[in-house]
N, C-alpha and C positions, 0 to 999 in steps of 0.2 A: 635242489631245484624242485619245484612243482611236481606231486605226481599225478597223472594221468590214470583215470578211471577207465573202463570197457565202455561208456558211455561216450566217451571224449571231455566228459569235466574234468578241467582242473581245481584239484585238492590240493591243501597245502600239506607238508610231510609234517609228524609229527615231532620231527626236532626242531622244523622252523614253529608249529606251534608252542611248544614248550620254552624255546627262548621268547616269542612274543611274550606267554607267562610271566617269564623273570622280568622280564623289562616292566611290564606294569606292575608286578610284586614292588620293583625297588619305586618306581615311582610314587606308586602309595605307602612304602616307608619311609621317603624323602619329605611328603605330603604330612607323614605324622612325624617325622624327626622336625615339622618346622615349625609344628605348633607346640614342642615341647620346651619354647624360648632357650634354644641352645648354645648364639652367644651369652647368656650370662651364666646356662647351664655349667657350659663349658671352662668358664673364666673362672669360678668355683671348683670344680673337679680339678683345673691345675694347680691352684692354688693350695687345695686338699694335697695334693702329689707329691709337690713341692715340700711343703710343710712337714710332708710324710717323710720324706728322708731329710730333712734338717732336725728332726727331732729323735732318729736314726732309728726308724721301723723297717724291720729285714723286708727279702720282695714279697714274702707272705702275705705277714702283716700287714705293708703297705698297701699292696694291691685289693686284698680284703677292704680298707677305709675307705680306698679310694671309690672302690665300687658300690660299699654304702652310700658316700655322696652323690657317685653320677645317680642312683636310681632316686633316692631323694630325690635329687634335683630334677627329674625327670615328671618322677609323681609332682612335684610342684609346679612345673612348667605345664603340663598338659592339663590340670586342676584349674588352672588361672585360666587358659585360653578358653575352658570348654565354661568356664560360670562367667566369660565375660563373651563367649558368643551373639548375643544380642545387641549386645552396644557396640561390638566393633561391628557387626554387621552394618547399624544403623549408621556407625560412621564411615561407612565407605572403606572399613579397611582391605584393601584389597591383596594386602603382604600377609594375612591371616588366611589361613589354610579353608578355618570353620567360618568364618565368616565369608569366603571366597566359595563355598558348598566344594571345595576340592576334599573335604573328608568328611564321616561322617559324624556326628555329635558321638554317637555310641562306640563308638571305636576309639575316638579321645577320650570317653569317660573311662572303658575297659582298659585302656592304654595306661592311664591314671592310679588303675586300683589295682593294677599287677605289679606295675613300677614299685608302690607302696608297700605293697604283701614281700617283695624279693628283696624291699630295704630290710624289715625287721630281721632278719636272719643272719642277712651280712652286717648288720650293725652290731647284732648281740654276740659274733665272732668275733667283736671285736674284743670282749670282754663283757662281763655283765654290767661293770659301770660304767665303761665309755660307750657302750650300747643305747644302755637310757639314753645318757647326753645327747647321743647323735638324734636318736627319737624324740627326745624334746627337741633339737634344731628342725627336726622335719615338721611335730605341732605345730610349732610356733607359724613357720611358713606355710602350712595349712590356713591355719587359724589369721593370716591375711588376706588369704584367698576369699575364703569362706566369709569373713565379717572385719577384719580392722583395717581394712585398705580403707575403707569409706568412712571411717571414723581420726578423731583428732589422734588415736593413740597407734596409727597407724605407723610410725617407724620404730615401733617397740617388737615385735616380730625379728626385724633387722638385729636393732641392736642384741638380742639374748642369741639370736643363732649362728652370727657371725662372730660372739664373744665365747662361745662354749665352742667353737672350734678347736682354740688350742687343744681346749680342756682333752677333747675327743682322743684327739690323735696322741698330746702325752698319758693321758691314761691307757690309750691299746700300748705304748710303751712300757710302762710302767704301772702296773693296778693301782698304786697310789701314789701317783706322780702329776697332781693338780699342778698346772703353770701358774707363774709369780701373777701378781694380782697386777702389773704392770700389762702385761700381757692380754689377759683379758680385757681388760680398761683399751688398751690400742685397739685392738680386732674388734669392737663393740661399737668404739668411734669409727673406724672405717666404715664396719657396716651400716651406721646408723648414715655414713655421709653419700653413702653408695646408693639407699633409697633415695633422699633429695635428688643425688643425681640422676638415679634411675626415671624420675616421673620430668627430667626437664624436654624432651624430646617429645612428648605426649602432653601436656598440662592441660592445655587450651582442650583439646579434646575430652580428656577425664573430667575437665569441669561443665562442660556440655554436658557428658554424660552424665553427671550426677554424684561422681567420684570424688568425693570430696572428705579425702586424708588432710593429713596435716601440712602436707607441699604444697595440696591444691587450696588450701585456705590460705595459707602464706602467699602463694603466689609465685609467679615465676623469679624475679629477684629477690624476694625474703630465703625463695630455695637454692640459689646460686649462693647466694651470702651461706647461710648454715652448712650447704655443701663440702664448700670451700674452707672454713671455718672449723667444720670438722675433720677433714680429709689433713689439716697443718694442724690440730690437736691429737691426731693418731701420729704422723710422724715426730711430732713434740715428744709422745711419751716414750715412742719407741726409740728416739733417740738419749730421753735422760733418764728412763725407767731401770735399763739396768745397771750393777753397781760399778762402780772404777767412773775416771773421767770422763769426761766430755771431750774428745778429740778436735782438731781443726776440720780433720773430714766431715765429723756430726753437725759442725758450725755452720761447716759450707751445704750442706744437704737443707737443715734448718734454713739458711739462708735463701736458696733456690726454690723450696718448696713456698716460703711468707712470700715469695715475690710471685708464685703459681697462685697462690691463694688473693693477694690484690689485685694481680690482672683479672681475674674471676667477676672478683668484687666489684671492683671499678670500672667493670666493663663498659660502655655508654650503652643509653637503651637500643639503638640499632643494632648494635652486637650482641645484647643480651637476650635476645629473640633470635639470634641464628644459632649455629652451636658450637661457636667460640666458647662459651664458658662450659658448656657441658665437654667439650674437650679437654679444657687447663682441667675441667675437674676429674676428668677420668687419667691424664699424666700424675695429679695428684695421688690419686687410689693406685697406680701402677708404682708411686714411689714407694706407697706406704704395704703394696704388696709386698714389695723388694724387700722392705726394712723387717716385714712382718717374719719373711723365710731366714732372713738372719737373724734375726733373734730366735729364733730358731735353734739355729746353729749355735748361739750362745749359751743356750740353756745347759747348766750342769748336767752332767751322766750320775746315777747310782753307782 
């Protein structure tokens, strides 16, 4: 309760101030956990996770990779929101944090550069050379932030750091334990299809702004077509890439995925502006995630 001064004012106690405290603490960590894009943060660090014990890293190990990624992925998420603060502003985003004045620029910039400094450490435990790797995966998604989102070379970022993934995780396994060239090649296509699909929910907007990658020059169906196209040429390899036959079950997955992949495509153009296809295409990338953590599991041991 309240307590009561020689005055007759009421003061609040100082336990009820100290939980007021916490509650705005966590409010403004919620505020910056939202500008740090953390469904896709998030859908990466599982996948990391995943990956991480299909290619059987103890909980050490694993846990070390995994936490290189999440802070990666963190510095990346809060990097993008604070260098596009302006233009989401100007587009009325009202779902952005910094563009909403719910936080401050400087706080997501600091937020951004600590994240970054706490990846190098956990990455270079991971090994010296799956350390690098994971460090170039973090340039690279820098380096869209910073300058090739707006440029035609803009899903090249994608492809190298979503392809050097395996690489990461079976080198902390193994110091010279590079994954089959199959391997790479799939996770390269996925990511390369994951950008398309990442810019179909925004397009119209990015090209107002000025944002003009290679999805937004294509356009919204040139980016459902390649999306989609890519997302059934990552399941493609992942299903004939490694050695031994091609089963009935591989057939039937190849099967259901060409058929996720021409609803996409075929979509009619009223559907191709809602998010019918960026849906088939995110079931597609969920297939290809699946297919991604068993082979995985397929990969020889030393």
């Amino acid at each position: 309760m309240p307590a009561t001064t020689d005055e007759g004012v009421t003061s609040a106690t100082p336990a009820a101030g100290s939980a007021k405290a916490q509650r705005l603490a966590l409010a403004g960590f919620l505020r910056l956990l939202k500008a740090s894009h953390p469904l896709p943060a998030a859908a990466v660090t599982l996948l990391t996770a995943l990956l991480a014990a299909a290619v059987g890293l103890g909980p050490a190990a694993g846990t070390t990779a995994v936490a290189a990624v999440a802070t990666g992925q963190l510095s990346v998420g809060w990097c993008n929101d604070r260098l596009d603060m302006r233009r989401d502003a100007a587009a009325g985003r009202r779902d952005k944090p910094l563009a909403a004045a719910e936080v401050r620029p400087g706080v997501v910039a600091a937020a951004a550069g600590a994240a970054l400094i706490v990846c190098v450490p956990l990455s270079l435990a991971c090994g010296a050379r799956a350390g690098w790797v994971h460090l170039g995966c973090v340039a690279a998604a820098w380096s869209y932030n910073l300058w090739l989102k707006r440029t035609p070379a803009s899903w090249l970022p994608y492809t190298i750091a979503f392809g050097l993934l395996p690489a990461f995780l079976t080198l902390t396994s193994q110091p010279g334990g590079w994954p089959p060239v199959w391997l790479t090649a799939a996770a390269a296509l996925l990511g390369t299809s994951a950008h398309f699909a990442n810019t179909l929910p925004d397009i119209d907007e990015d090209i107002a702004g000025g944002v003009l990658g290679l999805p937004q020059r294509l356009g919204r169906r040139g980016s459902i077509v390649l999306a989609a196209v890519l997302a059934f040429a990552s399941c493609a390899v992942l299903t004939c890439g490694p050695a031994g036959p091609v089963t009935s079950a591989d057939r039937l997955l190849l099967g259901v995925t060409s058929a996720l992949c021409l609803a996409a495509v075929a979509a009619p153009p009223v559907l191709a502006r809602g998010r019918m296809p960026f849906l088939v295409v995110l079931l597609l990338a969920g297939a290809d995630a699946a297919l991604l953590v068993l082979a995985g599991l397929a990969l020889p041991a030393d």
